[in-house]
Every structure is written in C-alpha cells, then in structure tokens.
C-alpha positions as CSV (number, residue, x, y, z in Angstrom):
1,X,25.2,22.2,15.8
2,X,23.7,23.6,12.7
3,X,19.7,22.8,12.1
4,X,18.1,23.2,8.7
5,X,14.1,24.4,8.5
6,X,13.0,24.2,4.7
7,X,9.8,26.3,4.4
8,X,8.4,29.1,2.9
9,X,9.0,32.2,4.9
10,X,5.6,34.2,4.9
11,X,4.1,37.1,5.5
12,X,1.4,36.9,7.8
13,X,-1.7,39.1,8.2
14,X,-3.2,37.9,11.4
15,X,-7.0,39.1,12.4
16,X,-8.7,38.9,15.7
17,X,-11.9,40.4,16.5
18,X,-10.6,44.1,16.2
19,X,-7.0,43.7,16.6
20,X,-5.2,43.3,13.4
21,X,-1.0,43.0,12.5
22,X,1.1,41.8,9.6
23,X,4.0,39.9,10.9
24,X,7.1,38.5,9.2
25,X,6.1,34.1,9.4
26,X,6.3,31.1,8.3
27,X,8.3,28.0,9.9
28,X,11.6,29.4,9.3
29,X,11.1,32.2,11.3
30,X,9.2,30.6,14.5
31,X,11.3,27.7,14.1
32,X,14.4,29.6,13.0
33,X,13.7,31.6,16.1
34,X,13.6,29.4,18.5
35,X,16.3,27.2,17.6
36,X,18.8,30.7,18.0
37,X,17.5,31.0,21.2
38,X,17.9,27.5,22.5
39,X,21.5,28.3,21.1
40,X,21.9,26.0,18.5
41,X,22.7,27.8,14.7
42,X,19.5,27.8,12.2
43,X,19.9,27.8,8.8
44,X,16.9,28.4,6.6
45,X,16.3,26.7,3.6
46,X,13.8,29.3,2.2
47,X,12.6,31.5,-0.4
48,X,10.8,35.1,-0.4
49,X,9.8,37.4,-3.0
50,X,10.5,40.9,-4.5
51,X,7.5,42.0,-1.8
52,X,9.3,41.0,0.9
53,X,9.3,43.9,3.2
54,X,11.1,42.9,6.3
55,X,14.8,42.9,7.1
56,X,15.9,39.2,6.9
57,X,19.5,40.3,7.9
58,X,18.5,41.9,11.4
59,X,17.8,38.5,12.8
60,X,21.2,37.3,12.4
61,X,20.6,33.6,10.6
62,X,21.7,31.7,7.8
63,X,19.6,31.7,4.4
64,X,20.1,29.2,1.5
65,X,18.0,30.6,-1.3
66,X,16.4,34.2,-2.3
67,X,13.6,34.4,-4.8
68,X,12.8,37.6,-6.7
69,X,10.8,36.8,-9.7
70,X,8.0,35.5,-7.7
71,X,5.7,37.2,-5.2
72,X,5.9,35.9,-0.9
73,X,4.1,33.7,0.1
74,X,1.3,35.8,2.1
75,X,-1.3,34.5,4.2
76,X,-4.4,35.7,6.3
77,X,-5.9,34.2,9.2
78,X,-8.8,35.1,11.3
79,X,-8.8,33.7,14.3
80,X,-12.2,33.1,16.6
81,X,-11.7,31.5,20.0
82,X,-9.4,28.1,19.3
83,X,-10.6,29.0,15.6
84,X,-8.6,29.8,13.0
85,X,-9.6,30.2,9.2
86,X,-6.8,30.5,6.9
87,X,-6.8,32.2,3.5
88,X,-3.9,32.1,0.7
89,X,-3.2,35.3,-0.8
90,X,0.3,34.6,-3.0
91,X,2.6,31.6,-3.1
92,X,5.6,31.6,-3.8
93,X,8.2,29.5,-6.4
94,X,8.3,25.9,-5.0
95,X,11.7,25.1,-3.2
96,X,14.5,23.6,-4.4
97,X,16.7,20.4,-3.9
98,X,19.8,22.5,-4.9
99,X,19.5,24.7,-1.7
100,X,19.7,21.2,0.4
101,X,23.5,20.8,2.2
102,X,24.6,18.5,5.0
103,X,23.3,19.3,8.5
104,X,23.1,18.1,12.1
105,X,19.6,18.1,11.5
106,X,16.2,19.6,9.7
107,X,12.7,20.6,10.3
108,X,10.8,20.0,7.2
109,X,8.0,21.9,8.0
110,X,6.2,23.5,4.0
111,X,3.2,25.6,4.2
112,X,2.1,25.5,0.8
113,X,3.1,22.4,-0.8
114,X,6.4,24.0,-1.6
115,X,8.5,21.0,-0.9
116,X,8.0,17.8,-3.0
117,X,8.1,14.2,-1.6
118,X,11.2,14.0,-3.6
119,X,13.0,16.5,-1.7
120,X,12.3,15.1,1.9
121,X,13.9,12.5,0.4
122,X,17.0,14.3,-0.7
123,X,17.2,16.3,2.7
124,X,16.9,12.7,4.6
125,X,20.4,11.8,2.8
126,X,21.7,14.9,4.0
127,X,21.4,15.0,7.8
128,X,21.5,12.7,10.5
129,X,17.7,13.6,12.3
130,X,14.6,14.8,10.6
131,X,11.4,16.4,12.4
132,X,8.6,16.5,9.7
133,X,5.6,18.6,10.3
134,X,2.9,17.7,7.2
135,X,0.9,20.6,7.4
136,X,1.7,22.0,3.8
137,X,1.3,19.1,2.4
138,X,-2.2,18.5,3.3
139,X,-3.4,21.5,3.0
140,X,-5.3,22.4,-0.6
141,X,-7.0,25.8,-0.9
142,X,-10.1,26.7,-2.3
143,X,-11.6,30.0,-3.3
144,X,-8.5,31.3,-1.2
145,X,-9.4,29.5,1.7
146,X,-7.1,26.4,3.5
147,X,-9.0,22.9,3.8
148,X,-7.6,19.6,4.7
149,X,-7.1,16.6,2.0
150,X,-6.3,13.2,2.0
151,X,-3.1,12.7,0.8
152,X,-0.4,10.1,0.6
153,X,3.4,10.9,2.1
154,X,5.8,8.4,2.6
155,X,6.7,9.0,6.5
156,X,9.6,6.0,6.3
157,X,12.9,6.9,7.4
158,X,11.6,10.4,9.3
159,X,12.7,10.2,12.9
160,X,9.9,12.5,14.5
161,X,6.4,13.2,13.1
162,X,4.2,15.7,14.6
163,X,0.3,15.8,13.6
164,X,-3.0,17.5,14.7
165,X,-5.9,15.5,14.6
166,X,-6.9,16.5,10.8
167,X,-3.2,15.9,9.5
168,X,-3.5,12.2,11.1
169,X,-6.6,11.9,9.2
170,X,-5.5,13.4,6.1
171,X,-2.3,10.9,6.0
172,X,-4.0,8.1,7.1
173,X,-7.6,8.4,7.0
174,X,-7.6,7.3,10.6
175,X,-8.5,9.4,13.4
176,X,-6.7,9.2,16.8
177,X,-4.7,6.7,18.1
178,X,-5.3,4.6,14.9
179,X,-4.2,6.7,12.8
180,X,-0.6,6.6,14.8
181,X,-0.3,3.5,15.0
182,X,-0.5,3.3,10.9
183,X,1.9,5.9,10.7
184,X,5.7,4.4,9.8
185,X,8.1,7.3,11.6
186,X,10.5,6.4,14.5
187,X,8.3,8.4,16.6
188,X,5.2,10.0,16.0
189,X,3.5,12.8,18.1
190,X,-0.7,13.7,18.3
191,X,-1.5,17.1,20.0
192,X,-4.8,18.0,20.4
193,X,-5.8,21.4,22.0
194,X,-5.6,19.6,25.7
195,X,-3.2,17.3,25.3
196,X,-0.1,16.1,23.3
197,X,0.6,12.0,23.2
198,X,3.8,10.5,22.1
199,X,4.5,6.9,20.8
200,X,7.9,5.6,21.0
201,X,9.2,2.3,21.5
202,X,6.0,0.6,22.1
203,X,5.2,3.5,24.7
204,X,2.7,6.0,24.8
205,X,3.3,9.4,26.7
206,X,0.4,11.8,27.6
207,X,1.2,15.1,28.8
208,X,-2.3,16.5,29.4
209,X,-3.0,20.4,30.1
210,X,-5.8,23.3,30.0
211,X,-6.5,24.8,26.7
212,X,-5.0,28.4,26.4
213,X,-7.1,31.0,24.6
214,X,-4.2,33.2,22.8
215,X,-4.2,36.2,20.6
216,X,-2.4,34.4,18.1
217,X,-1.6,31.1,18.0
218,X,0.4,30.8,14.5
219,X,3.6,29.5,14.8
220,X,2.9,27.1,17.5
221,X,3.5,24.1,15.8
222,X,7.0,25.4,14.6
223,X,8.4,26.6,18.1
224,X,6.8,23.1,19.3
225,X,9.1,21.4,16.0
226,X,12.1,23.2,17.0
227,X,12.3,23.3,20.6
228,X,11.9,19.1,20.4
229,X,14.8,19.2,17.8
230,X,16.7,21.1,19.6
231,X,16.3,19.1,22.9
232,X,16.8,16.0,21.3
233,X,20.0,16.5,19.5
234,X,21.5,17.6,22.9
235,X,20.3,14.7,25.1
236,X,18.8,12.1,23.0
237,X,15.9,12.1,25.1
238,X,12.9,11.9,23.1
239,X,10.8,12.1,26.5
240,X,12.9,15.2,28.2
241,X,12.3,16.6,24.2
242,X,8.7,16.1,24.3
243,X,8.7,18.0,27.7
244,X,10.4,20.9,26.4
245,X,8.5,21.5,23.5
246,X,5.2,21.2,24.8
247,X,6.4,24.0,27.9
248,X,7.6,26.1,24.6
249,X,4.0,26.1,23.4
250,X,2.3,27.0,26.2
251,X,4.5,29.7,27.0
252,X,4.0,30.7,24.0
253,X,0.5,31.2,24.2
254,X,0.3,33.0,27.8
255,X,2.6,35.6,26.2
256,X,-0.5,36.4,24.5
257,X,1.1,38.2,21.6
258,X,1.4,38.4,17.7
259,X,3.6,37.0,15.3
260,X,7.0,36.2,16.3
261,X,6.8,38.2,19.3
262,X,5.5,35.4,21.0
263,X,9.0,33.3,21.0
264,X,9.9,32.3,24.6
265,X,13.0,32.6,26.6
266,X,15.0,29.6,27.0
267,X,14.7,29.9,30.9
268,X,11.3,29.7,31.2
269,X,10.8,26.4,28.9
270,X,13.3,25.3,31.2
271,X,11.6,25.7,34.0
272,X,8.2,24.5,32.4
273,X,9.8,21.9,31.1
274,X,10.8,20.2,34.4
275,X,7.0,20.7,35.8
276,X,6.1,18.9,32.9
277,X,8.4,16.0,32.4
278,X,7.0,15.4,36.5
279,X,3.2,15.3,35.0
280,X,3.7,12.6,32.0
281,X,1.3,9.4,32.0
282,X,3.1,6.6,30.4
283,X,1.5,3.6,29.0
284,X,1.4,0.9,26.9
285,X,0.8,0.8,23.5
C-alpha cells in the first residue's frame, strides 16, 4: 500500500538550553519515515527550495513536486521543558493540487498554511482514507513567531482527526471534550501531554500515561499520524491504531534524540503497543 503525506518538508533548527542541531523536517519526513519502516511505501507530496541542503534521494521515498524558485520552508524552535516556541524563518511556494494522484491513503498534515481547503478536498477524491493533522492551518505568525488562531476548516468527509488542546480550540472555539464532540470527522483524537482520548462510534477511549521530558519533541504528532494510518489500513482497527501510535510517540521521546533520529523501530511499537491496548479506559460518550 502506497500512503501520501502532503506537507512542506522543512528544515529545522532545533534549540535546547545549550544543545543546538539543524535537522532535515517537516511531516513528510517524520511521517514519511515512519510509514517506510512500518513497511508500507510513502510518497510525499512536497516541495523544497534551491537551499535545500540535504540528500532527499538517500532516504529511498517517492517525491511528487520539487520547488526551486522559492526558498525551504525553515523553522526554529526553542524548546524549554514541555515548552516549545516556534519561529518562521522562510516559507516556501504553497502546494499544489496537480501533484495530488490516487492513493491507498494520505496524511494531510501542512505546516504553514501551504495546503488550501480546496485541496484537502481534491486529495479526499483521490484516496480511500484520510488522517488530517490541522496544525498549519491554525497556526498565523507574528513578528516570526507561531501563535494559534481561530479558524474555520471544513473536517466533513475526513476519516481521522487528530488535535492538541489549542487546535480543538482554534477549530471550534471549544475546549476539551466539547470541542470534539462539535467536530464532524469519522473519528476524532485529543492528546494532551498525559493522555490521548479517542471518540469513535459513540465511544470514548483514554489511554492515559506520564509526561516524557525529551530533547526534542518535533515530529511527534507526525510519527503519532502515520503510525495510526499505517495500523489502520492493515487491520481496520481504529482501537489496535490508536494503540500503536500512541507507543510510537512515547518511544519516540525516551529515545531522547534530535530530529529524525528519534524514529522508532517497528518492534518496539509493537511491543508497546500491546501494553497499551491492555491499559485503555473505554467509556461512553
């Protein structure tokens, strides 16, 4: 099976305390990443610029579009404690709907704002399941720096939605559980820094767990995206998904490393995975 992630790809210079890196990033990497080594084919649906200074090639996956006339999209981000402040350096040109070709699946997952409403329309009519991860589009910078706004997505017709406890608000101007219950997808996800609560099917799943104070926790959200694609196109399990993705994050984090270095192995979501899926609280909702 062959699994889309449309997003910026980004170059990342990450900051804590007195340890400093610049990583190749964005959500087609983590993602793009993880998906290869849950052995399912990525394809990226990208664009980088004439800056670029990594070797796309090495990492063996597909890309649909190149951009050269336009610098990468370059981020920094200082992170203090569970902290992180983000600051936009250079964007690059928005994507396109003419990269967009029939797959098993996407992760729609923009950074920037680089994908319109338009085109997570277009990609809907060209795959059978769709994870959708708002963070670029409710993110608006200012002086450089990343704040959260309100804004208005239509989330109709997206199978999984995953949102932090801003995003919900931003999207629905709700916090919490009421802001999931006004949100329209097939199955929408909360995580918070000690927990991560599904609702599907009139069903609420908790999988509670202690924070984990990390390095470098960017990319998170993406391996979290693609490890619950992954799993669920397999099994058709959105509970089994949920399982895996959330034992994807936290291993990522006790590897305690930067950038994409912090992907984990398949075995040991696996293994995480199955504690996990033992732990879940399921109620009503």
């Amino acid at each position: 099976m062959k699994i889309g992630v449309a997003s910026h790809t980004a170059i990342d210079n990450i900051v804590n305390n007195d340890l400093e890196r610049i990583s190749i990033g964005g959500p087609t990497y983590y993602a793009g990443l993880m998906i290869k080594e849950l052995n399912l084919k990525p394809v990226l649906i990208t664009k980088v610029g004439y800056d670029f200074p990594f070797e796309m090639d090495k990492y063996n996956m597909i890309e649909r579009s190149y951009a050269v006339a336009s610098p990468t999209t370059r981020f920094k981000l200082v992170i203090q404690g569970y902290k992180r402040r983000l600051f936009l350096l250079a964007r690059c040109e928005d994507l396109s709907s003419n990269d967009i070709i029939d797959l098993d699946g996407y992760v729609i997952s923009p950074i920037t704002n680089e994908i319109s409403n338009e085109m997570v329309r277009d990609i809907i009519k060209h795959s059978n399941f769709i994870f959708l991860d708002p963070q670029g589009f409710v993110r608006r910078f200012k002086d450089k720096e990343c704040y959260i706004a309100r804004t208005d997505l239509l989330t109709d017709n997206i199978d999984v939605i995953k949102v932090d406890e801003e995003e919900a608000y931003a999207l629905t101007g709700l916090y919490g559980l009421d802001a999931v219950r006004s949100l329209k997808s097939k199955i929408i996800i909360l995580t918070t820094k000690d927990s991560t609560r599904m609702v599907y099917n009139d069903k609420l799943y908790i999988i509670r767990f202690n924070p984990i104070d990390s390095i470098d926790s960017t990319g998170i959200g993406d391996i979290f995206a693609a490890t619950y694609t992954c799993s669920y196109m397999k099994d058709k399990d959105p509970v089994w998904a949920l399982s895996l993705a959330v034992a994807s994050s936290i291993a990522s984090l006790k590897k305690n490393n930067f950038g994409i270095d912090k992907i984990p192995d398949s075995r040991t979501v696996e293994e995480e995975g199955e504690r996990i899926f033992k732990s879940i609280e399921v109620k009503a909702f």
